[in-house]
N, C-alpha and C positions, 0 to 999 in steps of 0.2 A: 631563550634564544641565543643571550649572548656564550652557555656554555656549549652549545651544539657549533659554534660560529667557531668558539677555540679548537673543540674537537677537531670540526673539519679542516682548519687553518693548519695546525699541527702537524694530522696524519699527515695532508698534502704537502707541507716543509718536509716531514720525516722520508715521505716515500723520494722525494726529489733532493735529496739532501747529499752532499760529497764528501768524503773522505778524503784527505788531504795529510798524510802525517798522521800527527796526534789532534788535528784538526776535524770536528766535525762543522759544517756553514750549510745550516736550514736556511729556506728563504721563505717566507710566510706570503699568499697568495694576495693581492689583492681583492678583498672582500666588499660584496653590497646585496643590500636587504631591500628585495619592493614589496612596498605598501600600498595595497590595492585601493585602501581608504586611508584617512588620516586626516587630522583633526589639529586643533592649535597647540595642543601638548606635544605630540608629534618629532620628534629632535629629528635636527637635521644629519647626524650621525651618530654611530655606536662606539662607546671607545671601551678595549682589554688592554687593562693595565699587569703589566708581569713584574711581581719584584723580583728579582733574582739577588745570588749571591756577590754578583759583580755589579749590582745597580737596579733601578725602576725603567723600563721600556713598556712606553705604551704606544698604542697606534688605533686608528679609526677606520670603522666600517661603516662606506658611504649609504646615506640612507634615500632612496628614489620613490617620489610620490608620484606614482601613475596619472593621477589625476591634474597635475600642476602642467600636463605637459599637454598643449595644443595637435591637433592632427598635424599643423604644416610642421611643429616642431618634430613629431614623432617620423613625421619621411624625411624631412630635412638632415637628421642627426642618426639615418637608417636606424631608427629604435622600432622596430617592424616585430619586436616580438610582442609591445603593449601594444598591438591592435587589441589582439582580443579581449582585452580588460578594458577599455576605452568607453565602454557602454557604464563605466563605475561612474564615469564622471555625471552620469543622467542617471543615476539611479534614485538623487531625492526627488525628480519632476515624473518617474513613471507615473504617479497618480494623474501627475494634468496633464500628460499625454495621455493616458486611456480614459482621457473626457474631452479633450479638445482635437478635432480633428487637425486645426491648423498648426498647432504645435506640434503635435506626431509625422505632419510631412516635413516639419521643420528636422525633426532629427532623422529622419527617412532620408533627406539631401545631404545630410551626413554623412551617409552611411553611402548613397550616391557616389561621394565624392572619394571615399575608401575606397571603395571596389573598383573606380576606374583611374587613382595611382596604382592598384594593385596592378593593373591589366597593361598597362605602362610600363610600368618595372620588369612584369613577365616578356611584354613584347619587345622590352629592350635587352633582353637576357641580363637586369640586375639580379633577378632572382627566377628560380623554375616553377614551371608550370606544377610540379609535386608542393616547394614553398606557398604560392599563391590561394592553392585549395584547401593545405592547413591550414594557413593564419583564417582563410574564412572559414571553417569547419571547427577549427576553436571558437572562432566568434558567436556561433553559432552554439557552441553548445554552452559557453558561457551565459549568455544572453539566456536559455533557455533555463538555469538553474536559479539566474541573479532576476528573470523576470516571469516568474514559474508564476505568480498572481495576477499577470495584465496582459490578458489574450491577444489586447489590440496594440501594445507594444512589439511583445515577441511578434506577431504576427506580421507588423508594418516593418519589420527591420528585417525579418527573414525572407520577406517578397524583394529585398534586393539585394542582402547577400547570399539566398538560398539558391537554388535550379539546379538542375538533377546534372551530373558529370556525364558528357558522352561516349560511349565505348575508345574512341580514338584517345578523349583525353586520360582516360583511365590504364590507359597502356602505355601514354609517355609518364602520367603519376608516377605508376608501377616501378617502371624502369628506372627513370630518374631518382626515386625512391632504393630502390636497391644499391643504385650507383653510388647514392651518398653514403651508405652504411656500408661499403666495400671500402669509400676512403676514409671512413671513420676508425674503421678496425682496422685499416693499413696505418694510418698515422698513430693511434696506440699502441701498436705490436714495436713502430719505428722508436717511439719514445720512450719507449721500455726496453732498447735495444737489440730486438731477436730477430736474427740474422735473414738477408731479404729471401734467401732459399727457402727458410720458415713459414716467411711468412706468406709467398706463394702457395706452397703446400695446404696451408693454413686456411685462404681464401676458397683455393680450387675446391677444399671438400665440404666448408660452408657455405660458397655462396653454386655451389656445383659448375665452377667452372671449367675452360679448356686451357692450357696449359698455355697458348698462344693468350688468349685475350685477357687472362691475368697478370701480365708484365707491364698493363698500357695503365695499371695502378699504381706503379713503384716508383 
């Protein structure tokens, strides 16, 4: 792990990296590792130690335990991408939730209470109606991998973050989904400097736009 961490750290200093003179100045990325499980060995970070020939520099890759982090913490500190791993934290009780009913609605108002910050956030436009149906559509398929043996798990968590997408919301999805990957590829063409005529060009014959309503991404 920790050579794939240098690799990636590296290429990313190298690609971003300035020429100055006879000066080159890599800046190495802020790195962090999540751990879906984890346990008391566990370390709370990674460290690569570089010796070079001007000296030893080392630095730390912070290390995030999914599990240590409560729902109000995870909306609180917008950490909205471990929803859908959140179900790691119940994964040693799936057995006495698919024998106890009173315990399975216990984690069913969990998952209650998920779905209606979600709906919240969506209604307040902190995040789109395309975000909202991810994180639940990961969840769900999370859930369906990590509790592929407790019919009455999967099944009490999916009766409330499952139900079927309605045509209308399917078409803000859509859309709002495309929207985001117009500015996704707008802002790496920008960072990579290629020039905005380019990058117009670029969008109109990927995302099949019109020549007007591809400027309102620049």
């Amino acid at each position: 792990m920790l050579v794939r961490f240098f690799e990636y750290d590296t290429q990313i200093a190298l690609d971003e990296g300035v020429i100055k003179g006879n000066v080159l100045t890599v800046t190495l990325p802020h790195s962090a590792v999540l751990f879906l499980r984890h346990h008391g060995s566990t370390p709370d970070s990674l460290t690569i130690r570089m010796v070079t020939p001007g000296g030893t520099v080392e630095y730390d890759i912070q290390v995030i335990k999914s599990q240590q982090y409560t729902l109000d913490e995870i909306f609180d500190k917008n950490l909205l991408l471990l929803i859908p791993f959140y179900i790691f934290s119940h994964e040693s009780r799936f057995e006495e939730y698919e024998k106890d009913k009173t315990k399975l609605r216990a984690l069913q108002e969990e998952y209650v209470h998920i779905k209606n910050r979600l709906e919240e956030l969506s209604d307040q436009g902190f995040i789109s109606e395309y975000t909202r149906c991810t994180i639940i559509d990961m969840s769900n398929k999370v859930l369906e991998h990590l509790a592929a043996k407790y019919d009455s798990v999967k099944k009490g968590v999916k009766e409330i973050m499952g139900g079927k997408v309605l045509e209308y919301e399917a078409k803000t999805i859509r859309r709002e989904g495309i929207e985001e990957g117009i500015r996704g590829t707008v802002s790496i063409l920008k960072n990579l400097g290629v020039p905005a005529q380019t990058i117009l060009l670029k969008i109109q014959e990927q995302y099949n736009l019109t020549p007007e309503s591809s400027r309102k991404y620049l």
